[in-house]
N, C-alpha and C positions, 0 to 999 in steps of 0.2 A: 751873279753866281757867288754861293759862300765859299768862304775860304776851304770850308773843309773840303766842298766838293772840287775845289781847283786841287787843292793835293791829292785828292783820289784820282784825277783823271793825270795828271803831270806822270804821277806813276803806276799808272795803270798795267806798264806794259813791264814791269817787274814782279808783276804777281804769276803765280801758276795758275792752269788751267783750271786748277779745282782752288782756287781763293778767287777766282774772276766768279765761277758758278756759284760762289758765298756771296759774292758781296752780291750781284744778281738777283738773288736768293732772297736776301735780307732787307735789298731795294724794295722792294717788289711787295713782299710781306708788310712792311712799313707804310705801304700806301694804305690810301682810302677803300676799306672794303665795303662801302657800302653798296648792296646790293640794288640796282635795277631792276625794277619787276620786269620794266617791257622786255628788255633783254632779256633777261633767265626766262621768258615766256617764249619768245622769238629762239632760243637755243633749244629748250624743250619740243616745240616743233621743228624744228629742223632735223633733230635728233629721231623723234620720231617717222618723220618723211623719209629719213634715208635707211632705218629700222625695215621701213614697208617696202621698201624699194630692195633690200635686201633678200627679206622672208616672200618674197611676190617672184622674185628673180628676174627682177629690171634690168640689176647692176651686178655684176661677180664683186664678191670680194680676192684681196690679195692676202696672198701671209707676207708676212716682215721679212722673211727669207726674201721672195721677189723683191721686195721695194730696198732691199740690202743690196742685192747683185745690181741692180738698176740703177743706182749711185753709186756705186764702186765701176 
């Protein structure tokens, strides 16, 4: 483990909510973006499956209102 990431995680827990979501943010971004085709092909249909399954009337959707009160 580098040193730096030992100081990040040592004080982690003095940052704020929205410095946690940065450094998150910034981890994240910093990584390896190189794309997978098989994957983005695999999320593409999936995407599309539940598209049809929507417009078909398989599955109801919810609004965010419902899935808000359902975790509160």
């Amino acid at each position: 483990m580098s040193d730096a990431l030992k100081v990040m995680l040592e004080n982690i827990e003095q940052l704020s909510t929205k410095e946690k979501a940065l450094a998150a943010h910034c981890l994240l971004t910093a990584m390896d973006t190189r794309i997978d085709s098989d994957v983005e092909s695999e999320w593409v249909k999936l995407a599309e499956s539940r598209s049809a399954e929507l417009e078909s009337g398989a599955v109801k959707s919810i609004s965010w209102e419902e899935i808000e009160k359902d975790l509160n």
